[in-house]
C-alpha positions as CSV (number, residue, x, y, z in Angstrom):
1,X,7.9,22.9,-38.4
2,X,8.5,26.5,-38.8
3,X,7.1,27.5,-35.8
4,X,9.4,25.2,-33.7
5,X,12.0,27.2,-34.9
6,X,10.8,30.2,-34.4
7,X,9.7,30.1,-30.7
8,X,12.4,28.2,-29.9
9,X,14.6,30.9,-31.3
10,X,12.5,33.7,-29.4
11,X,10.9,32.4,-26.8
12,X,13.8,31.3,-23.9
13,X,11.9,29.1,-21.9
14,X,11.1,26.7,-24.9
15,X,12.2,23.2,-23.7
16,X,13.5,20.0,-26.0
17,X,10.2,18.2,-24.4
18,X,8.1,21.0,-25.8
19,X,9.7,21.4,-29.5
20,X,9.3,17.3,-30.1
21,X,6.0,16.9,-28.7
22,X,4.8,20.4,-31.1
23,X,6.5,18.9,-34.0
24,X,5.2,15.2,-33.6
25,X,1.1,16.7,-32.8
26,X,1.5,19.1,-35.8
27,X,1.2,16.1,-38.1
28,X,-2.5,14.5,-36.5
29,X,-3.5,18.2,-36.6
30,X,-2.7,19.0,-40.3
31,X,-4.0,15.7,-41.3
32,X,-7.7,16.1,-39.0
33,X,-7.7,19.9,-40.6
34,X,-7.0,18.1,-44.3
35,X,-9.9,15.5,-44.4
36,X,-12.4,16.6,-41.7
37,X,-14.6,18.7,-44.2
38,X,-15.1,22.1,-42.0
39,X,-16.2,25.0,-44.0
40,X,-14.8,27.5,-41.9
41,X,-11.3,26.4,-42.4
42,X,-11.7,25.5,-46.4
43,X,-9.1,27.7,-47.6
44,X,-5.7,26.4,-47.2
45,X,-4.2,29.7,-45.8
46,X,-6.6,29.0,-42.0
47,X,-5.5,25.3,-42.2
48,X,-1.7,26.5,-42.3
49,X,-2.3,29.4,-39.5
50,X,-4.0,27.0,-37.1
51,X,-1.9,24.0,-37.6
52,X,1.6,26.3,-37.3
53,X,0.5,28.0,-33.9
């Protein structure tokens, strides 16, 4: 969620269409990072960075 805020704070041509869809596809992204076992991306920290961005 953080990262709605932030580029739509910095970034001007951030559109309402673009901060709802980024929220709403941030939730099936933190939960496929969450259960799909990739070893990669065990520590929580790489989950966080790719899910936020």
């Amino acid at each position: 969620m953080s990262a709605v805020f932030v580029l739509g704070f910095f970034w001007k041509k951030t559109t309402n269409n673009g901060a709802i869809w980024g929220a709403f596809l941030s939730i099936p992204i933190a939960l496929l990072l969450k259960y799909i076992p990739i070893s990669a991306l065990e520590p929580w920290m790489h989950q966080m960075g790719l899910t936020a961005f």
